[in-house]
Every structure is written in structure tokens, then in C-alpha cells.
N, C-alpha and C positions, 0 to 999 in steps of 0.2 A: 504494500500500500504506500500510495507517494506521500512526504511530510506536507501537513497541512499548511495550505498557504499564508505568508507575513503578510499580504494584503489585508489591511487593516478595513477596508470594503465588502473583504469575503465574508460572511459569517462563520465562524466555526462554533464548535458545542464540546462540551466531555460527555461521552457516549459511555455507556456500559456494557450493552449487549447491544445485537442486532439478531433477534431468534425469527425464523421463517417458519411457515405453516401455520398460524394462528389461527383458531377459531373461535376462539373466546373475549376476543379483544373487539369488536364493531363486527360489522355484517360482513359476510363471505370469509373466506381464506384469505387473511393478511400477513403481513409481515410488522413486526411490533419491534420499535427502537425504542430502547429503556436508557435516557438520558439521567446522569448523576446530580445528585443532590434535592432534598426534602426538606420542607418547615415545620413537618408532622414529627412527633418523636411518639408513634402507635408504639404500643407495648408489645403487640401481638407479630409486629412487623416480622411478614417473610423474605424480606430481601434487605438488610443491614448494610448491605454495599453499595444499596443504591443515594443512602442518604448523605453523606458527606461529599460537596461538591466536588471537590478534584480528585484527579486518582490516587488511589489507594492500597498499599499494600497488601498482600493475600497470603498465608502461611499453612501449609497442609503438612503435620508432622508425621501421616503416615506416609510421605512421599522420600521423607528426609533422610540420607545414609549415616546423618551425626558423627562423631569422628575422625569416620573412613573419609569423608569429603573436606569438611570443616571451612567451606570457599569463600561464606558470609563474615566469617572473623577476617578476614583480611578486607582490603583496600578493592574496590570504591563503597566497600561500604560502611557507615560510622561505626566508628569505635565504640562499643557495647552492645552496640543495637542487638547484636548475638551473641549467647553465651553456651557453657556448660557448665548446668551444677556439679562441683568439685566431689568424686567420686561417685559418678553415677554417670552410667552409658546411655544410651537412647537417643532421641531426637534433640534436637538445639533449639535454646528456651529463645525468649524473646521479650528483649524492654521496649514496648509496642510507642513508648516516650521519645525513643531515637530513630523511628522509622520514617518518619515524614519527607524526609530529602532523598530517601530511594524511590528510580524512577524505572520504567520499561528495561533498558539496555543493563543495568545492575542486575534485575531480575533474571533477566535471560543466560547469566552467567552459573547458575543455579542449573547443573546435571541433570536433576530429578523432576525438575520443574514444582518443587516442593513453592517454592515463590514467582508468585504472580503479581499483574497488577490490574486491582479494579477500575475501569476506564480507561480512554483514553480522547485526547484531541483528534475532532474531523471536520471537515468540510462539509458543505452541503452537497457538496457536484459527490462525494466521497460514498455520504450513504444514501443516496438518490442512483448510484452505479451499483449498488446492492441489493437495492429495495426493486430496480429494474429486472433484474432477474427473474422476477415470479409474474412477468409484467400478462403472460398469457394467463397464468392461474386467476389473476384478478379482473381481467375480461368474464372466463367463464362463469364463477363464483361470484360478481359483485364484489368482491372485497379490494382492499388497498392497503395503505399504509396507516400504524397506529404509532402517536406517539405516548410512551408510558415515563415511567421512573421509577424509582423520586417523582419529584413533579417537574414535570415539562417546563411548567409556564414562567418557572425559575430562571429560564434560558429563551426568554423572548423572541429576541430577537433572530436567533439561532431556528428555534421552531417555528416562528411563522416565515423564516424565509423555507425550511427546509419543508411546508406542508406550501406553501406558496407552487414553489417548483414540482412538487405531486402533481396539484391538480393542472399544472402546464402541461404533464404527461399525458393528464386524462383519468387521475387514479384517485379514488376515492379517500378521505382524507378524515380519520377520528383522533381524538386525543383522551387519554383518563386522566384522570384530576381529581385534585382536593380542594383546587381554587384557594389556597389558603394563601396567597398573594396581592398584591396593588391589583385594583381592576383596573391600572393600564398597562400591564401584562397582557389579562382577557383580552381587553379590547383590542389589542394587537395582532393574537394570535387568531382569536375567533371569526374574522373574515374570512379564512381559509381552509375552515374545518366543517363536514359533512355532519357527524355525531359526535357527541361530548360525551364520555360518558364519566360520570363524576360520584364519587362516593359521600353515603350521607351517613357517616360515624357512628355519629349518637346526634342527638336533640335537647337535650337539654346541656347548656354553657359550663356547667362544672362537673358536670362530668365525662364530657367533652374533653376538656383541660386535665381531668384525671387523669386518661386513658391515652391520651394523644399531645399532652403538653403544651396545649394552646385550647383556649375555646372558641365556639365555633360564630363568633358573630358578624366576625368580617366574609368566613365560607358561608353563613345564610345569605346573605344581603349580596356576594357577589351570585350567588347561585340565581337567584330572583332576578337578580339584574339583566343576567344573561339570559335569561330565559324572554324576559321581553325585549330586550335588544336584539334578539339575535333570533324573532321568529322562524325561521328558514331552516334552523339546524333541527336534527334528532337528538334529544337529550335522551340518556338512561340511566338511571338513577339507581345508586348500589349501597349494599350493605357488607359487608366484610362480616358474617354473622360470629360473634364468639358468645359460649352460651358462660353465663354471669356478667356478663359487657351489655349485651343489648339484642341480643336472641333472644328477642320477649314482642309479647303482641304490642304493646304500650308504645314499644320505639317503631313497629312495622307501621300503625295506625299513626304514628305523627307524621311519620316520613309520609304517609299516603295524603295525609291533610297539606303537607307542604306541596307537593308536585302535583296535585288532582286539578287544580282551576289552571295549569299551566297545560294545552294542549297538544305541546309542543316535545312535553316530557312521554314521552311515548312505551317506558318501560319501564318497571322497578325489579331490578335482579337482585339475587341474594347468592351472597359466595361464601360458603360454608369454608368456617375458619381449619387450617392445618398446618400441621407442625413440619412441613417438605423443606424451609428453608434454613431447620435449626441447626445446621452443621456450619452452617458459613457463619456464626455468631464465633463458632471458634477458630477459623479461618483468620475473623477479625480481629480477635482479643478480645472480645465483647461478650458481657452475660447475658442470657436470654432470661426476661422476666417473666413469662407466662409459663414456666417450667409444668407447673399441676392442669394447666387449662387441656380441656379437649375437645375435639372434634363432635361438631353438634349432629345429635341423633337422628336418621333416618324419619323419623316421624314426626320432630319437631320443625324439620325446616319443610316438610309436608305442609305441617298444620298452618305456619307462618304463610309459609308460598301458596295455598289456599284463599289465604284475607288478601295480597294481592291481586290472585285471579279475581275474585270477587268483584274488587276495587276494579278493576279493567275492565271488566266485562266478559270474562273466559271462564267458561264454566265446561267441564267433561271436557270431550274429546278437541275443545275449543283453546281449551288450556293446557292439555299437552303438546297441541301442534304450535303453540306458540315458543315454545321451549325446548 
């Protein structure tokens, strides 16, 4: 891949991923670019890599020969940042305090590929040459390009040029979001985007702020905002469900009251909470706090996803083909 351009006119972004096949992200078979950095600090959070904005160190000590290699104790990388506990064999510890100034080409010097790094810098032409590749999948299926995170909207300037040039392609163009940003982010991005699909936490502000570190009063009021400025787009509205957070009727029936007189909000999905992303907590150095939380029961998010059919108007076989 060529280094992103100094033209200070290019936009560039710090990208995370770039995963193809998508079905879950907006309509049809897409491709979803998971751009770095978040203002949400979710407890529950399955992707820890994606929230600090620059890249970021990655450590897998079952990858690690310790010892036999020892490559990180020396030069280019900082002095401590790697160690071994004195009489004791195994993988090589880590003062996660001295890692910040290792970059890609350090990493790569690493045998075992025990270190990585989360993100990197690109251009728009960069992953718009990526995102091109499934460009017949997205003919046949409807689908296109989604931008995820962290949050997108973090990187303005970066995302609405990079959904700008989709739809020059001709390719359908969604973003997820938490909106927990300036609404002149939105308003920036949201010119260029087909469906938004935005998640709705919790409802009520402190506990909101509990669970996610902020409360949600700047995310209501841009969510409303956009919804009437922005008639034209498909909004779908989500829940991240974890049961003792907000896997309850209480929070399904407010979220239904907020989105219901907007008719533009065209879907409430619910994404049963799971534990797939707790290995990269220790990737990062980082504890994962919902250690005891579990995966909500087959018949509760039945009964939940019931009150929304309801709410929509899908009832029997009306409600399964919607889903």
C-alpha cells in the first residue's frame, strides 16, 4: 500500500479495519470501515481498539518465543517498555506506560508477529480502491459501503469526503453512530449518507453516564435533529441489549416513544450483547469490566423484539420477513 499523501488537501483518516462481506451493517452485502477513536467509554464495549484515536499497540503473548527471541529489549524500541520477571521463563511482560512511541515498522520487526498495531493512516482514493473490489456484489445485493468505529463522525472531514466519493461511484453509502459529537460533524457528514444507523444506549441521562461515561443529552437532541434535517435518509435505530443495563421493556418502550412520530426512523434492531471481543482487552493491557455479564436469553430478546414488531406494524409471518 503506497504512504498516505502530505497533501494537506487530501483527507486522510486512522482506519482500523477494512472487513468485506457485511450483512449486518445497512442493506445488502457491504463492506464496513471501522475508523479509530470513540467519546463513548461502554462498559460492555466489544472492540477496545477501536477507541483511542491513533494507533495503537497490540500484544499476543501466546505468539511470543520470550527468551529465545528477546528482539523488543533492544533498540528501536524504548527502554523498559519490555521486560522479564527475574527468574521466570514464558512470554515478555509489558509497561503498557512506555508503548506509545512504537509505530508499524518496530512492530514488524517482531518474528512471531506477537506485536501489532491497531490502525493505521489512509487516504480516501486508498480505501475507496478497497471498498471497489466488491463493486459487482453491491450492484446485485443493494448494498455498499458502511462507515463504523469508534465513531466515525470523530473524523469528519475524513468520512464525508470518503462517503462523498462512494456515492460518485454509485454505491450506497450508511454510517453507525453514537452521535455523541458537535452536530457540525453530522451536519457535515450527513449529506452523503443513504442510512444512519445509530444506537440508543439507555434513556434515561445517568444512567447513561453510568454505563457509557457521558450522558446522553447532546446524543438525544442530535438524534432528533437529524432526523428532521435530514428527511431523505433511512435511520435504524439500535440497542446493544445487555441484560441488567437495559434489556428490559421500560428502555424498548422509551426508545419506541422517541423514534415513533419520526417516519423516517424506519427500524428498531436489537443486538444481543457478547463477550467475542474479550481477548483483545488483553491484547491491550486493559481490564474488561463486565466480567459476570451474559448473553441475553433466547426468549427474552423474543419477548422484547415482539413490543417492537408491535410498534411497526409486523405481526406473524410479517415480522419474521422483516428480519
Amino acid at each position: 500500500m503506497t504512504t498516505p499523501s502530505a497533501n494537506p488537501s487530501v483527507p486522510t483518516g486512522t482506519v482500523l479495519n477494512i472487513q468485506r462481506y457485511c450483512s449486518h451493517d445497512g442493506p445488502g452485502i457491504r463492506t464496513t470501515v471501522f475508523l479509530k477513536g470513540c467519546s463513548l467509554r461502554c462498559k460492555w464495549c466489544g472492540n477496545p481498539e477501536s477507541i483511542r484515536a491513533k494507533p495503537e499497540l497490540s500484544y499476543d503473548p501466546k505468539r511470543c518465543k520470550g527468551r529465545e527471541c528477546s528482539l523488543c529489549l533492544k533498540d528501536p524500541f524504548p527502554k523498559g517498555a519490555f521486560y522479564f520477571t527475574e527468574g521466570e521463563d514464558g512470554p515478555v511482560k509489558v509497561n503498557w506506560d512506555l508503548t506509545s512511541s512504537i509505530d508499524e515498522p518496530s512492530c514488524s520487526l517482531c518474528p512471531t508477529g506477537a506485536l501489532e498495531m491497531y490502525g493505521k493512516k489512509m487516504t480516501v482514493d486508498e480505501v475507496l480502491t478497497e471498498v471497489e473490489k466488491d463493486e459487482s456484489i453491491y450492484r446485485t445485493s443493494g448494498g455498499g459501503i458502511t462507515l463504523s468505529g469508534g465513531e466515525c463522525m470523530l473524523q469528519p472531514d475524513f468520512s464525508a469526503a470518503l462517503l462523498k466519493g462512494a456515492h460518485e461511484r454509485g454505491f450506497n453509502t450508511a454510517v453507525e453512530t453514537a452521535c455523541n459529537v458537535p452536530w457540525a460533524n453530522i451536519e457535515k457528514v450527513l449529506p452523503h449518507v443513504d442510512t444512519m444507523l445509530h444506537d440508543h444506549k439507555l434513556t434515561i441521562p445517568e444512567r447513561h453516564k453510568k454505563w457509557t461515561g457521558v450522558g446522553n443529552e447532546r446524543i438525544l437532541a442530535n438524534f432528533k435533529k437529524a432526523y428532521e434535517t435530514f428527511p431523505n435518509i433511512d435511520f435504524i435505530a439500535r440497542t446493544p441489549l445487555i441484560p441488567g443495563v437495559n434489556a428490559d421493556e421500560e428502555h424498548i418502550r422509551a426508545v419506541l416513544a422517541f423514534i415513533r412520530p419520526h417516519k423516517n426512523v424506519i427500524d428498531y434492531e436489537l443486538l444481543p450483547y457478547h463477550r467475542f471481543g474479550l481477548g483483545k482487552y488483553e491484547y491491550l493491557g486493559k481490564v474488561y469490566e463486565l466480567d459476570d455479564y451474559k448473553t441475553p436469553s433466547d426468549e427474552l430478546v423474543r419477548r422484547l423484539q415482539a413490543i417492537i414488531d408491535e410498534a411497526f406494524g409486523r405481526t406473524g409471518q410479517a415480522a419474521l420477513t422483516a428480519k
